[in-house]
MINUVEX-558349 format. One line per 3 residues: number of its first residue (from 1); their letters; for each residue x, y, z of N, C-alpha, C, O. Coordinates in steps of 0.2 Angstrom, whole numbers, always signed. Example, Ala and Ser with C-alpha at 12.3 -4.5 7.8 and 13.67 -1.06 7.14 Angstrom:
# residues 2
1) as) +66 -28 +39 +62 -22 +39 +66 -16 +39 +71 -17 +42  +64 -11 +35 +68 -5 +36 +64 +0 +39 +67 +6 +40
# end
This chain:
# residues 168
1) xxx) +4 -6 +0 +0 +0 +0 +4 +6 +0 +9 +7 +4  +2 +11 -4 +8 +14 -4 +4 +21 -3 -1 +22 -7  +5 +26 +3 +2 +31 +4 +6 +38 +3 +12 +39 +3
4) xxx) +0 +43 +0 +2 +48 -2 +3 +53 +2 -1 +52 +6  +7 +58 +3 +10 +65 +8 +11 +70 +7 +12 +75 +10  +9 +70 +0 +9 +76 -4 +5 +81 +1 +8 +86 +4
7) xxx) +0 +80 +2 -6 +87 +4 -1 +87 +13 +0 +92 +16  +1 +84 +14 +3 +87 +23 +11 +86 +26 +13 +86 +31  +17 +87 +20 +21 +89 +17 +24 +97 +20 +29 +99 +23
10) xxx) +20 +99 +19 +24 +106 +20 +15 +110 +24 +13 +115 +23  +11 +105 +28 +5 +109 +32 +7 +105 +40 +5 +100 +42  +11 +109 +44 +13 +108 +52 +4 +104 +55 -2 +105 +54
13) xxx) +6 +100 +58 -2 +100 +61 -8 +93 +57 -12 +90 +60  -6 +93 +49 -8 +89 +45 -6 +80 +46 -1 +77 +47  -12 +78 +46 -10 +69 +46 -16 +65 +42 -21 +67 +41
16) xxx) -11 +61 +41 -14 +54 +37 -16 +48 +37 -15 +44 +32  -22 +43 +44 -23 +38 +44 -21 +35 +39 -21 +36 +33  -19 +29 +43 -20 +23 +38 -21 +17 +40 -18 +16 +45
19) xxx) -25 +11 +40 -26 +5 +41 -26 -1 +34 -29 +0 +29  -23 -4 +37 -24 -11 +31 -20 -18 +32 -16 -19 +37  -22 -23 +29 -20 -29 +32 -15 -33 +28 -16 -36 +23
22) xxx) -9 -33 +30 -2 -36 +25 -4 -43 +25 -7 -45 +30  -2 -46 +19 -2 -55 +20 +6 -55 +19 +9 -51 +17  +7 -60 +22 +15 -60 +21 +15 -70 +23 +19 -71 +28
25) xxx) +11 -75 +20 +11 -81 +21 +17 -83 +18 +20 -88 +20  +19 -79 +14 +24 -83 +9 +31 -83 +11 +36 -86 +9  +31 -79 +17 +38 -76 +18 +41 -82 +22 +39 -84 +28
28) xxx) +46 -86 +19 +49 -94 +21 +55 -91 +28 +58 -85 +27  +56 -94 +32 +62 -93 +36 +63 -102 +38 +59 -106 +41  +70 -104 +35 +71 -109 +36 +68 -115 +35 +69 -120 +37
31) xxx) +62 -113 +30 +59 -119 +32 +54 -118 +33 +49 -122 +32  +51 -111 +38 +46 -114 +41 +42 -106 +40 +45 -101 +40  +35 -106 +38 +31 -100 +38 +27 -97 +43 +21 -97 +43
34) xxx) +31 -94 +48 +27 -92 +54 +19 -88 +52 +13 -90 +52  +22 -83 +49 +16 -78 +46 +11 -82 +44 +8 -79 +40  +8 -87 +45 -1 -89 +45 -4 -85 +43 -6 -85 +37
37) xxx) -7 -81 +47 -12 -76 +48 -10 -69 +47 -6 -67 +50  -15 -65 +40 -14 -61 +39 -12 -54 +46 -13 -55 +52  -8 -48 +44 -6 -44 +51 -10 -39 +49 -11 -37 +43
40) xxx) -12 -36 +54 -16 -32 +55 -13 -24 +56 -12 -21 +62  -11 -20 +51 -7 -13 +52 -13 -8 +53 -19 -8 +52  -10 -3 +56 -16 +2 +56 -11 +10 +59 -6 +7 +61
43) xxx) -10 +15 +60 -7 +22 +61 -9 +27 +57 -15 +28 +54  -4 +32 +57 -5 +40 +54 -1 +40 +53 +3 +36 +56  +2 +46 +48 +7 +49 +46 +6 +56 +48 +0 +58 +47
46) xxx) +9 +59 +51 +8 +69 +54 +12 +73 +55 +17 +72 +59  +11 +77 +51 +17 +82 +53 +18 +86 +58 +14 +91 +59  +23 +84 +62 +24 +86 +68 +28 +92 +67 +34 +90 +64
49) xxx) +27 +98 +68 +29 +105 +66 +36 +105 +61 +42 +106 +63  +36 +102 +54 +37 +103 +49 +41 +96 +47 +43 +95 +41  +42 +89 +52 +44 +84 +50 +39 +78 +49 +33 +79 +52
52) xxx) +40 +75 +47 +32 +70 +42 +36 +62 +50 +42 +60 +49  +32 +61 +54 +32 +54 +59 +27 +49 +58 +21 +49 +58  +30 +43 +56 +25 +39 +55 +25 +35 +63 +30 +34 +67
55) xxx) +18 +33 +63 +16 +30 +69 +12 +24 +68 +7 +26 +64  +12 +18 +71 +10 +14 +69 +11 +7 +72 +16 +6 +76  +7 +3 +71 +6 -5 +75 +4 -10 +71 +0 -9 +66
58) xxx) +7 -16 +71 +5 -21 +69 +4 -27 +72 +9 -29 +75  -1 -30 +71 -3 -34 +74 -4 -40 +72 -7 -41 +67  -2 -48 +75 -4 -54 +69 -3 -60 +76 -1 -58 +81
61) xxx) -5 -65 +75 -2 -72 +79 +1 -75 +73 -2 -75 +67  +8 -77 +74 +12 -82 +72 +13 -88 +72 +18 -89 +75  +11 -94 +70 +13 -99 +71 +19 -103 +70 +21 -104 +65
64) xxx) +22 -106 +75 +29 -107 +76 +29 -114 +80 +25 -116 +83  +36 -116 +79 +38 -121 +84 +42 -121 +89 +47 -118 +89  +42 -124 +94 +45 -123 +98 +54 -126 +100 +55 -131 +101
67) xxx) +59 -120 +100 +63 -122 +98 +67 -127 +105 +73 -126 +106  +64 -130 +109 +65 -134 +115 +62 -140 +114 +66 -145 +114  +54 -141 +113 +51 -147 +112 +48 -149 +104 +47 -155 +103
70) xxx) +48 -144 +101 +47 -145 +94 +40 -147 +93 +37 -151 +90  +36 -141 +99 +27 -143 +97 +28 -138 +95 +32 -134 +96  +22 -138 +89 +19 -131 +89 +16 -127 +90 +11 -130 +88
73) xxx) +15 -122 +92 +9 -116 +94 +8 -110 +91 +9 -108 +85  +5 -107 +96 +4 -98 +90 +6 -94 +97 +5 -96 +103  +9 -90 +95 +12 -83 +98 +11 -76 +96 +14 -75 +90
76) xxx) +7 -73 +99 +4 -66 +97 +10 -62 +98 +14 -61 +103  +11 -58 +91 +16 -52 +90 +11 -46 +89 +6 -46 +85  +15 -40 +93 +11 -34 +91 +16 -29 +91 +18 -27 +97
79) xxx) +18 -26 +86 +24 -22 +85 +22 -15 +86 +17 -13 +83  +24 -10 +90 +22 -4 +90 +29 -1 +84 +35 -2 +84  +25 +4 +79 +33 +6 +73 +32 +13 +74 +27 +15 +77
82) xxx) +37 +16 +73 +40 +23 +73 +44 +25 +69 +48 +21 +67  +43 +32 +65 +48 +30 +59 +47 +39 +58 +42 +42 +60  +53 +43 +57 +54 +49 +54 +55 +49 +45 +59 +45 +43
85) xxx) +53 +52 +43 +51 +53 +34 +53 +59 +34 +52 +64 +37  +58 +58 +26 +60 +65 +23 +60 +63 +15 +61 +58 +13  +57 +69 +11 +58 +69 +4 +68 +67 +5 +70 +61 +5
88) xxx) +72 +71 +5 +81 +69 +4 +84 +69 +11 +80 +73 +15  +89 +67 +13 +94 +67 +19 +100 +72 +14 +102 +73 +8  +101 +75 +19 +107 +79 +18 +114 +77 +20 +119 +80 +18
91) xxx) +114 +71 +24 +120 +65 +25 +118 +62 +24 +112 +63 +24  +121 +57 +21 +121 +49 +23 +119 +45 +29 +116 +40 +30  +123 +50 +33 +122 +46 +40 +115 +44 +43 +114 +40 +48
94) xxx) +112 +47 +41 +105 +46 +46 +100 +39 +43 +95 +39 +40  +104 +33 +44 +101 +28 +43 +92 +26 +44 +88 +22 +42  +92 +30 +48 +86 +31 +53 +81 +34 +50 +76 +33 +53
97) xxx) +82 +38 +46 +76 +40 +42 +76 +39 +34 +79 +39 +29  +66 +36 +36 +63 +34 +31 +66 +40 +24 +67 +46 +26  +67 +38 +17 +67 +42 +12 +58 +42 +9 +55 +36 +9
100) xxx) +54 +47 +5 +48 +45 +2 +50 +46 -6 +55 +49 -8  +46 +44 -9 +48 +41 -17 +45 +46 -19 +40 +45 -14  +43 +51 -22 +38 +55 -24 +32 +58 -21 +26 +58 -23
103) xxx) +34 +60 -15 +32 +59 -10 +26 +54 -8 +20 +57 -7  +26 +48 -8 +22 +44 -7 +28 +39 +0 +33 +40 +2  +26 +35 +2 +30 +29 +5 +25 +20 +4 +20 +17 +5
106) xxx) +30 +19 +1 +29 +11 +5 +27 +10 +10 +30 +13 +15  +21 +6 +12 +19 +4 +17 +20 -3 +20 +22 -5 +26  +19 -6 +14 +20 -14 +15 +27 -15 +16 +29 -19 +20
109) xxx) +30 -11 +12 +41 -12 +13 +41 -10 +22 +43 -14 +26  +38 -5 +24 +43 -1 +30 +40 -8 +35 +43 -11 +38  +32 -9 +35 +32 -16 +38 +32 -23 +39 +30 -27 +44
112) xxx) +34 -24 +34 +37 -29 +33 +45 -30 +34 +46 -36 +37  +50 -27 +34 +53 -25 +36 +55 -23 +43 +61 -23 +45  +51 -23 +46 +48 -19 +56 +48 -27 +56 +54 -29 +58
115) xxx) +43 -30 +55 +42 -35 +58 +46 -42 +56 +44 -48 +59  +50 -41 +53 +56 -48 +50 +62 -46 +56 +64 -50 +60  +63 -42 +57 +71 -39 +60 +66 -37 +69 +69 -35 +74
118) xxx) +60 -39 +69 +59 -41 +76 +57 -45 +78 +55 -44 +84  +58 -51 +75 +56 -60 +75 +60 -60 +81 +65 -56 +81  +58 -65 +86 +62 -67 +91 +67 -73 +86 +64 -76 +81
121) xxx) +73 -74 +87 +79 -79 +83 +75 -87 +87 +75 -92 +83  +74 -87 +92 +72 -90 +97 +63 -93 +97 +59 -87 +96  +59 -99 +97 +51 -98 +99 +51 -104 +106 +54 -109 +104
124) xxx) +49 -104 +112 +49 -105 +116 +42 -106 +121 +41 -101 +124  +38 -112 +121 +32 -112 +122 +30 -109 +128 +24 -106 +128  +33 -109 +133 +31 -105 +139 +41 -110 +141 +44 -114 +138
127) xxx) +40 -104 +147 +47 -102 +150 +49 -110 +153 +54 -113 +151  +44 -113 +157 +44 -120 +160 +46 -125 +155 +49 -130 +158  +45 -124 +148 +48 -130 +144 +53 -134 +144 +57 -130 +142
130) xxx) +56 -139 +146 +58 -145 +148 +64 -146 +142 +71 -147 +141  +58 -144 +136 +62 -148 +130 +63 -158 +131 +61 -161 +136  +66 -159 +125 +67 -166 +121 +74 -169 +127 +79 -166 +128
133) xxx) +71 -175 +129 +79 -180 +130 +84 -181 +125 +82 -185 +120  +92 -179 +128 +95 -181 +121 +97 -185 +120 +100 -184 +114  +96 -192 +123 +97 -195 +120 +91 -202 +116 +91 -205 +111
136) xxx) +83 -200 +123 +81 -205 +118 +73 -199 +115 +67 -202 +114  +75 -193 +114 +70 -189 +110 +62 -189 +112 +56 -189 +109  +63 -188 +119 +56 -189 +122 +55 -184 +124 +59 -181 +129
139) xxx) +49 -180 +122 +46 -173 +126 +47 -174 +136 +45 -177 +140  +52 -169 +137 +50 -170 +147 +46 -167 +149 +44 -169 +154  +43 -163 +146 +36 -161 +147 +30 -163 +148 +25 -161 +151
142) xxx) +30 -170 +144 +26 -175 +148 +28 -180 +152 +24 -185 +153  +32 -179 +155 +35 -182 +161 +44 -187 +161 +49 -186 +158  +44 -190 +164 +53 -190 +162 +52 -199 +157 +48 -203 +157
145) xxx) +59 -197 +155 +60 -201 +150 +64 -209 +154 +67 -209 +159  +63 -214 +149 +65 -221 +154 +74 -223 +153 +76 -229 +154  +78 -217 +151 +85 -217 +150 +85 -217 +156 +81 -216 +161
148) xxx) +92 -220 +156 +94 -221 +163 +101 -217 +163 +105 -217 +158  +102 -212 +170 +106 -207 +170 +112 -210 +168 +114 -216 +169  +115 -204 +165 +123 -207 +161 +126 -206 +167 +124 -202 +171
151) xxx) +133 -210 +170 +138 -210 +174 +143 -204 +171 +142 -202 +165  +150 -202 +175 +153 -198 +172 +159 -204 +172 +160 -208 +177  +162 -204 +167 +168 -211 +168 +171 -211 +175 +170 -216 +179
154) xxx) +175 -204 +176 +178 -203 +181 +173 -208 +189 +175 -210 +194  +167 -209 +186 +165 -212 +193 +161 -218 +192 +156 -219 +196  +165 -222 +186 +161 -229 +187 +164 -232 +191 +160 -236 +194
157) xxx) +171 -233 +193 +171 -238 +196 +166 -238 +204 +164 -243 +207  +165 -232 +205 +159 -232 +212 +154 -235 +211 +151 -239 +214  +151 -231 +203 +144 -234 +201 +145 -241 +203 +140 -243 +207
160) xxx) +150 -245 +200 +150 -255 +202 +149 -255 +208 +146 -260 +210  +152 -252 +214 +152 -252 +219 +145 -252 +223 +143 -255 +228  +141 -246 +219 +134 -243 +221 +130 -252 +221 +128 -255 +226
163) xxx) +130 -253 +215 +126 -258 +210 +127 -263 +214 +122 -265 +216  +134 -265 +218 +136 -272 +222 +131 -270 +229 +127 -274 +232  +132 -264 +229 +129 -264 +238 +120 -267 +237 +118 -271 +240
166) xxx) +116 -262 +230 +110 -263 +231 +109 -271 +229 +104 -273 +233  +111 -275 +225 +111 -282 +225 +110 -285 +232 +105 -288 +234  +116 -285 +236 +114 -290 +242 +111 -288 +248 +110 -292 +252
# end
């Protein structure tokens, strides 16, 4: 969606709702397409005594897997975005501010973009998760698995010693 600024550009005081809904199903990460469900954007664009700020929220449930036990679930993401807008920068330096193409801006780019680069690297089902045994791949989550504890070398010869006493 690409919104126009022409008219409140150069009027202090002037803004611009906007609301709409990005699909972004297709965007792959690894494998796997959290983006399910379309995200729910909505803000203004206003000039705040002669600079153009965009303001805005996005909203979506993600669905993901859990990178501990490997269930999957959904995880509600609601990004608050902030963004200063200029027709040109006069350095380079100011990475920080949006540029507008004719005075117009991408809408879909600035959130789409907000919300890839605020993905947790990490999905974690709740804090409590247990995760997977490593050696025989069993959720502990649902309760402990039937491996039996590994010894440290350094202390088997005790272990036989352990194993002799509970025998007799």
């Amino acid at each position: 969606m690409r919104l126009n600024l022409r008219d409140i550009i150069h009027q202090p005081g002037a803004s611009v709702p906007f609301s709409f809904q990005l699909e972004l199903s297709e965007l792959d990460f690894f494998g796997s397409k959290p983006f399910a469900h379309p995200v729910e954007v909505s803000g203004q664009v206003r000039n705040q005594a002669g600079a153009l700020v965009l303001e805005g929220e996005a909203h979506t449930t993600l669905e993901v897997v859990c990178d501990r036990c490997l269930k999957p679930f959904s995880e509600e993401l609601v990004l608050p975005v902030e963004h200063l807008l200029a027709e040109t920068l006069e350095d380079e330096e100011n990475d920080d501010i949006l540029l507008l193409d004719g005075g117009e801006l991408d809408l879909e780019e600035v959130f789409t973009t907000d919300l890839v680069l605020a993905m947790e690297p990490k999905h974690v089902c709740s804090e409590e998760c247990k995760g997977l045994c490593p050696k025989c791949g069993a959720n502990l989550n649902d309760g402990p698995c039937q491996c039996r504890a590994e010894v440290d070398p350094r202390f088997a010869v005790l272990a036989q010693l352990l194993d002799k006493e509970s025998d007799d």
